[in-house]
Backbone bond lengths (Angstrom), bond angles and torsions (degrees), N, CA, C in turn:
res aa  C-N    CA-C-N  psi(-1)  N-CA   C-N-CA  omega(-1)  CA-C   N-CA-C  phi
1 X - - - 1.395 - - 1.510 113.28 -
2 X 1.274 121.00 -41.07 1.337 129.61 158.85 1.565 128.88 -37.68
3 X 1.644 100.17 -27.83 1.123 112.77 -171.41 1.627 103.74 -85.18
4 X 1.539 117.61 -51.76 1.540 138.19 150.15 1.403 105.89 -15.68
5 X 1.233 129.79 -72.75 1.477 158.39 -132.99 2.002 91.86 -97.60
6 X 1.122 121.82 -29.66 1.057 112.64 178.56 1.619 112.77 -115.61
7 X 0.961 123.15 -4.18 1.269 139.86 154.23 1.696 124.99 -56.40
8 X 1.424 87.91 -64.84 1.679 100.43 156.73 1.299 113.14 -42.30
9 X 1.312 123.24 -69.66 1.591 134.82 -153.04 1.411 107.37 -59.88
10 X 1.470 97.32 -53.01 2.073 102.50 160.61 1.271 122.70 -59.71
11 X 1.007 130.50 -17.44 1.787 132.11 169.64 1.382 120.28 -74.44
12 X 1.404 96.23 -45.89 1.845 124.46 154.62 0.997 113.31 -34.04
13 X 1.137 104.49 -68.74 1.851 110.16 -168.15 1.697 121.33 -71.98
14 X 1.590 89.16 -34.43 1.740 100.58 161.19 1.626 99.11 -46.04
15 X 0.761 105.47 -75.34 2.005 124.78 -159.35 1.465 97.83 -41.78
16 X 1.249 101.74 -70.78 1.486 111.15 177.36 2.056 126.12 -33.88
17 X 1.415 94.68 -46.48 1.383 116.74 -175.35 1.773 100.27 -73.92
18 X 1.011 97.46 -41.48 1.528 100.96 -179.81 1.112 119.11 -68.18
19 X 1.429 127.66 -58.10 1.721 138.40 157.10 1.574 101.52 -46.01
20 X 0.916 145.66 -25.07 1.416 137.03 163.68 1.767 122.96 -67.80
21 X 1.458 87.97 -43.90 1.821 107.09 169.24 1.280 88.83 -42.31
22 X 1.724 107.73 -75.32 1.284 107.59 -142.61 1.669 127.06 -46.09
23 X 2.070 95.54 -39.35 1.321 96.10 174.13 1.400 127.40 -78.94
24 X 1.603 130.15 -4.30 1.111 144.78 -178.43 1.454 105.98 -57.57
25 X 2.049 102.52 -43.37 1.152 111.20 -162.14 1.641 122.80 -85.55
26 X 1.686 122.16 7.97 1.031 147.85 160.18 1.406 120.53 30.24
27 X 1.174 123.83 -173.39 1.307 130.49 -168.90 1.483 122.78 -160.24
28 X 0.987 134.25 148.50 1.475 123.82 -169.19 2.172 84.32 -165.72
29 X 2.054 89.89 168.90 1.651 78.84 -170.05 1.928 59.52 -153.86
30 X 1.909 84.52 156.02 1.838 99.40 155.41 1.314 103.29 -143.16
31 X 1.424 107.76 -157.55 1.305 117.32 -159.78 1.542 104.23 -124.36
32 X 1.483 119.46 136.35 1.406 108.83 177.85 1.909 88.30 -137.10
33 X 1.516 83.86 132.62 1.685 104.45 178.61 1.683 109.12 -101.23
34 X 1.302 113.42 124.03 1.674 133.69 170.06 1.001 100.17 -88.09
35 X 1.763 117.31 121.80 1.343 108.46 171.00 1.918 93.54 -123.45
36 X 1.532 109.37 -172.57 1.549 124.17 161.69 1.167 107.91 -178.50
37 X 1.494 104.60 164.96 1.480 99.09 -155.58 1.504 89.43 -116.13
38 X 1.103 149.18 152.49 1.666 149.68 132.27 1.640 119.55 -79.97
39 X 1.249 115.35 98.61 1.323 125.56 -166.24 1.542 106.39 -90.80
40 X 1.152 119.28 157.80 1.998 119.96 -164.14 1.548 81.18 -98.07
41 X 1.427 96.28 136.15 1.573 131.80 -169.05 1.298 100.45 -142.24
42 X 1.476 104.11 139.76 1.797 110.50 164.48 1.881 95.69 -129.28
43 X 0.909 120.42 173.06 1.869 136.92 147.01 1.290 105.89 -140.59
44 X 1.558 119.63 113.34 1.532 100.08 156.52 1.521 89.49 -119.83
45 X 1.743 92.25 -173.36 1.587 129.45 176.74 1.411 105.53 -156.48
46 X 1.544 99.62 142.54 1.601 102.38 154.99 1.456 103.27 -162.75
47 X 1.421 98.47 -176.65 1.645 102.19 -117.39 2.074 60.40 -113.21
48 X 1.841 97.02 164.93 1.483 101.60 -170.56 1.766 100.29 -90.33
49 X 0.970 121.61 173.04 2.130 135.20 -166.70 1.376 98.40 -112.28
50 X 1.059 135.60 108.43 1.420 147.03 155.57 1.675 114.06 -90.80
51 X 1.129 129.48 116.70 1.398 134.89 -173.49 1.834 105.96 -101.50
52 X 1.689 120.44 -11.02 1.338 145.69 -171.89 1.452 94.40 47.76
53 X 1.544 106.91 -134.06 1.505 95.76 -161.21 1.727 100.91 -100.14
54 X 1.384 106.06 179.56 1.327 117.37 -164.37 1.721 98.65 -153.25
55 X 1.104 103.05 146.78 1.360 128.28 -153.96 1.551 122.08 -149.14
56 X 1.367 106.34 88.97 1.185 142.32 -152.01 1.822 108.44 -71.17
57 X 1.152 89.41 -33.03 1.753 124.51 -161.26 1.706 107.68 -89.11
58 X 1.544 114.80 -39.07 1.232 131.52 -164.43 1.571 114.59 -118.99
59 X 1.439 95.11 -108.81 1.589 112.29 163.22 1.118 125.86 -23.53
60 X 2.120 108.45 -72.95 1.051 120.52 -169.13 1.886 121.99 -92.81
61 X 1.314 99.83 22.73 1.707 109.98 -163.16 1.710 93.31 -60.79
62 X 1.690 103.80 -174.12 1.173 115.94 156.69 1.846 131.19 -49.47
63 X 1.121 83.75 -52.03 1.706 89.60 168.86 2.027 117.22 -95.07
64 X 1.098 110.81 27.00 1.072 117.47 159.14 1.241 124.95 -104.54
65 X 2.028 124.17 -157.72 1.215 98.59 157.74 1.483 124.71 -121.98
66 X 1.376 108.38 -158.79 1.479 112.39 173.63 1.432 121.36 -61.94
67 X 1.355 132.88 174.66 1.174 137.78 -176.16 1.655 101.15 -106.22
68 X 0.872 120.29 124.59 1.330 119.39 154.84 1.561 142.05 -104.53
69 X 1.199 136.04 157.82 1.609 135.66 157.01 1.399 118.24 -167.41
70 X 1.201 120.10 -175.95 1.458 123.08 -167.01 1.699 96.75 -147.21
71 X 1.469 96.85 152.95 1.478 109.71 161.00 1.387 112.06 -142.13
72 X 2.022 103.65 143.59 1.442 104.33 177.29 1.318 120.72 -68.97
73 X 1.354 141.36 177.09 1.153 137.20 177.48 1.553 100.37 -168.58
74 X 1.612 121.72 110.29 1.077 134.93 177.53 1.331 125.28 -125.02
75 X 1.253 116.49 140.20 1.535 142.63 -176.79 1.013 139.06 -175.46
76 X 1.788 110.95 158.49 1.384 119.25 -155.33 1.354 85.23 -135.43
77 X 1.894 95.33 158.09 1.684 95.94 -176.95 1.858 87.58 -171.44
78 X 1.595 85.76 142.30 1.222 78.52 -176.29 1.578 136.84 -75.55
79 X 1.426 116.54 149.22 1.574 106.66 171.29 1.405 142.25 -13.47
80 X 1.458 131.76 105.48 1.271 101.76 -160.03 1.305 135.42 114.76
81 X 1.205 114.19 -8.55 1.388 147.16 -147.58 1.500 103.50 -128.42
82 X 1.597 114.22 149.05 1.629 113.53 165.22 1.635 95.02 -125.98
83 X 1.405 100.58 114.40 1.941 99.28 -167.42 2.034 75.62 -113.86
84 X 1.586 91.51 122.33 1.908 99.80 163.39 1.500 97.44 -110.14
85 X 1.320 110.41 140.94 1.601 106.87 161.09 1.424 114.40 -129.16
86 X 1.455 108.75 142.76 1.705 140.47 -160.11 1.060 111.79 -108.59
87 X 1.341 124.63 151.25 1.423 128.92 148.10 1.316 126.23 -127.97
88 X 1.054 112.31 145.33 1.325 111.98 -159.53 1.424 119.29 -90.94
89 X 1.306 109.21 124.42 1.703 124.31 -152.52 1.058 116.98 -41.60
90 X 1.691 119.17 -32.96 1.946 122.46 172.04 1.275 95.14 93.09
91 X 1.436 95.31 -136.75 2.015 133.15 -175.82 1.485 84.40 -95.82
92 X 1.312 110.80 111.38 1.746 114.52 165.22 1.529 94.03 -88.63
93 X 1.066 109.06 153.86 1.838 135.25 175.58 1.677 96.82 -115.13
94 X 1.622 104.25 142.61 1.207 103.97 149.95 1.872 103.11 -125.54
95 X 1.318 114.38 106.50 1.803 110.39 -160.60 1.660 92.12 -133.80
96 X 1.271 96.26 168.51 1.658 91.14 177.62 1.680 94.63 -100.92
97 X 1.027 147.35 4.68 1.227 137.47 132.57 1.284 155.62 -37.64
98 X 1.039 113.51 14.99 1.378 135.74 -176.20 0.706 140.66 59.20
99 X 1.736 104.13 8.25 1.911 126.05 -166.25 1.413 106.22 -87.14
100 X 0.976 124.17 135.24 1.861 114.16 171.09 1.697 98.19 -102.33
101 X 1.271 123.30 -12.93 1.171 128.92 -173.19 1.567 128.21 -84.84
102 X 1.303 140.20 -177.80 1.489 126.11 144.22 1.974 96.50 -156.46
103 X 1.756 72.57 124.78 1.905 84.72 155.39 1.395 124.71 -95.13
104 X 1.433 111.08 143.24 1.275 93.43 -155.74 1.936 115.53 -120.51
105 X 1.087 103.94 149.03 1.996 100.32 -156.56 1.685 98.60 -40.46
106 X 1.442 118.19 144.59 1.153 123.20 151.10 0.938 137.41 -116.84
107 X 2.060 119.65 3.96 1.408 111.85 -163.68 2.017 74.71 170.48
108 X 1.899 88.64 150.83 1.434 81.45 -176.84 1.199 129.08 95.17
109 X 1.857 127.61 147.42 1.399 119.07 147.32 1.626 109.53 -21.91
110 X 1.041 155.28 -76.75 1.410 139.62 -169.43 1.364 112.93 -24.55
111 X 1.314 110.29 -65.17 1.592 121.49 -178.00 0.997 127.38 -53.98
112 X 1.605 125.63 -13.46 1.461 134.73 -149.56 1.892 87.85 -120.01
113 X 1.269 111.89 -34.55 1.722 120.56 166.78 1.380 107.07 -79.20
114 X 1.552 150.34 -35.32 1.167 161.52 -131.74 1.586 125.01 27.68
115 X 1.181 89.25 52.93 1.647 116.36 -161.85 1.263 106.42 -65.99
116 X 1.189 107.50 152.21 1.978 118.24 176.07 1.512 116.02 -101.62
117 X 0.900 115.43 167.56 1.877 102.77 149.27 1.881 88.34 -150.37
118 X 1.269 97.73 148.12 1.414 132.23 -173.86 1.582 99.26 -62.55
119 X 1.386 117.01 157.77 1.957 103.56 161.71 1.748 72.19 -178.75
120 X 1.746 80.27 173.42 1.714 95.11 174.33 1.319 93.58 -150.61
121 X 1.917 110.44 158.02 1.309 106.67 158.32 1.603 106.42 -119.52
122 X 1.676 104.31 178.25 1.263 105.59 -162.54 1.200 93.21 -157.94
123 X 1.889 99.73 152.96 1.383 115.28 177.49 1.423 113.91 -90.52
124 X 1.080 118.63 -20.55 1.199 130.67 -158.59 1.054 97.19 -157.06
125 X 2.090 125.29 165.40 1.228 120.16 141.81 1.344 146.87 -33.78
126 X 1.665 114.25 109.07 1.878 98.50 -164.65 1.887 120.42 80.67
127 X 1.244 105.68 -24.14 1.684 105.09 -171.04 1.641 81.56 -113.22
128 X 1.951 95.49 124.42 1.243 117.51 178.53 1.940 106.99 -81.88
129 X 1.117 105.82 139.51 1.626 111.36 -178.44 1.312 105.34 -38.20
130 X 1.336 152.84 120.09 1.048 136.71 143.88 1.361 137.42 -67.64
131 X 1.171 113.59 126.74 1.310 149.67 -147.05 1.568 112.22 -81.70
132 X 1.547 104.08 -39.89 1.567 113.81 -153.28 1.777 77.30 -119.64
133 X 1.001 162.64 -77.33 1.664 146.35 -149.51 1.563 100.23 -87.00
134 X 1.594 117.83 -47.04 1.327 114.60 -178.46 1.439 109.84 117.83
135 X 1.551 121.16 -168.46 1.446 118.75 171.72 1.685 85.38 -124.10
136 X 1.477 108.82 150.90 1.288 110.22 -179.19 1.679 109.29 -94.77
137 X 1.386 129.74 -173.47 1.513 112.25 -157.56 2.308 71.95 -140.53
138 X 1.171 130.78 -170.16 0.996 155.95 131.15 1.652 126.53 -89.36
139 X 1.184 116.13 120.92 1.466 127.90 -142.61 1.611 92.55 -118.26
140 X 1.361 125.94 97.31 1.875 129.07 -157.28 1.507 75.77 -123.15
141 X 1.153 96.40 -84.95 1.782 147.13 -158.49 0.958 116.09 130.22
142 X 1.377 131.99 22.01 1.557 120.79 147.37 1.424 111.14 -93.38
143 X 1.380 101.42 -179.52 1.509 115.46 173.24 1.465 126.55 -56.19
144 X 1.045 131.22 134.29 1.666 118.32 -176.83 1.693 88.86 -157.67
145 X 2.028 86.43 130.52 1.773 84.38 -169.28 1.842 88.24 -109.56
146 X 1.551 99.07 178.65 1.725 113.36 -173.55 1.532 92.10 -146.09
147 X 1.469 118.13 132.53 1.174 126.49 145.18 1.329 130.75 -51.08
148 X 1.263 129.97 131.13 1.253 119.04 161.74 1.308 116.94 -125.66
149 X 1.508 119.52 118.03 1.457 133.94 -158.19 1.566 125.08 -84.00
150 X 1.094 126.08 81.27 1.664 122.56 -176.07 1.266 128.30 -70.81
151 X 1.025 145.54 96.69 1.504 132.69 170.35 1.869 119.32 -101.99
152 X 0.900 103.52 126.74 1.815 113.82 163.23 1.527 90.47 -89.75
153 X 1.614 113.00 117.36 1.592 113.09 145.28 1.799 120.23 -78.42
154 X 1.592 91.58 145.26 1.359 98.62 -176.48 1.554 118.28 -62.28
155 X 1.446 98.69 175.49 1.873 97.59 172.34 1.470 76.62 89.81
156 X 1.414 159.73 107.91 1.555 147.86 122.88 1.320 96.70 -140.41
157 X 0.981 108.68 98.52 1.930 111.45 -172.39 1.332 95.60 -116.06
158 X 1.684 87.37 98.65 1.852 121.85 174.53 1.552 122.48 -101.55
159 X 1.017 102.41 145.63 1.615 91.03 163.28 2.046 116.19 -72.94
160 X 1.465 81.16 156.48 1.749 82.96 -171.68 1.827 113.25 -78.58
161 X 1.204 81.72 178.24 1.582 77.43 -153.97 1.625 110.47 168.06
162 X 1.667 123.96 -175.02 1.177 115.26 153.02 1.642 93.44 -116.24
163 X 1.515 84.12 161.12 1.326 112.77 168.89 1.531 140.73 -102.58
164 X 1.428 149.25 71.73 1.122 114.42 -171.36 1.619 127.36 -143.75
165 X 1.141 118.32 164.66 1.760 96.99 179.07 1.846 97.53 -150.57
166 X 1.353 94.03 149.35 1.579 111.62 174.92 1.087 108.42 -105.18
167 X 1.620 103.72 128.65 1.525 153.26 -175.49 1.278 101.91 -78.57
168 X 1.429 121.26 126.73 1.491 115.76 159.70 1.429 109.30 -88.63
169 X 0.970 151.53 98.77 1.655 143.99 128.41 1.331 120.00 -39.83
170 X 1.558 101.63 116.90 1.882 103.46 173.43 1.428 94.90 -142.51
171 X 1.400 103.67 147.37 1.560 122.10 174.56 1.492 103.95 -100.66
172 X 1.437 130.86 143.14 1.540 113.96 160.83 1.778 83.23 -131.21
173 X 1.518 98.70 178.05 1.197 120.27 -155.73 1.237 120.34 -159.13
């Protein structure tokens, strides 16, 4: 019985020692926070305005008409966002031609006069780009394109030549 009796007591103490392990060996938990930030992003592009030639004499005389063209202008911006886009005013004209603009000689009798020719751009039909608030864009993050409307009015009897001037396009956001 002794043998019984101490048999037990060692099985005991196993058990015991072990259930003690177990709680020795404890547990505890915390908290870990994932964060990220989404920062206001735009990309645009647009595509360059070719008006080709113009014809002062014919086509484009006084009693003819205006010159026209268009350029694409695309961008994405993120959700959330107020993306306006500008252009930057250039060679302002003050002409009774309707140009607020000036292209300017690059090659040619033009160049040798330092001749201008008048043009405008536009957001719309008749509504000149604005300059000072901007055109506003839609802010998804997809693509969303904008016209941009050029006209040379007729009647600008220039010397020939090329013509041209770079546009700043900027988006802010």
């Amino acid at each position: 019985m002794k043998t019984i009796s101490t048999l037990r007591l060692a099985i005991a103490s196993v058990l015991a020692l072990g259930a003690m392990n177990a709680n020795a060996a404890g547990a505890d938990s915390a908290t870990m926070t994932v964060t990220a930030e989404i920062v206001n992003s735009c990309v645009i592009n647009v595509a360059n305005m070719d008006f080709g030639q113009y014809d002062p004499v014919d086509n484009n005389s006084a009693t003819g008409s205006d010159s026209s063209a268009t350029a694409d202008l695309t961008a994405a911006c993120t959700l959330g966002s107020a993306p306006v886009v500008k252009l930057d005013s250039g060679t302002v004209l003050t002409t009774a031609d309707n140009a607020n603009r000036a292209l300017l000689a690059t090659s040619g009798a033009a160049l040798t006069a330092s001749a201008t020719l008048g043009y405008g751009l536009y957001s719309g039909a008749g509504v000149l780009w604005n300059n000072t608030a901007g055109e506003t864009i839609i802010a998804d993050g997809t693509n969303h394109n904008k016209t941009i409307y050029g006209v040379i009015p007729k009647g600008q009897n220039r010397p020939t030549g090329n013509y041209s001037k770079a546009v700043q396009v900027e988006i802010s956001f």
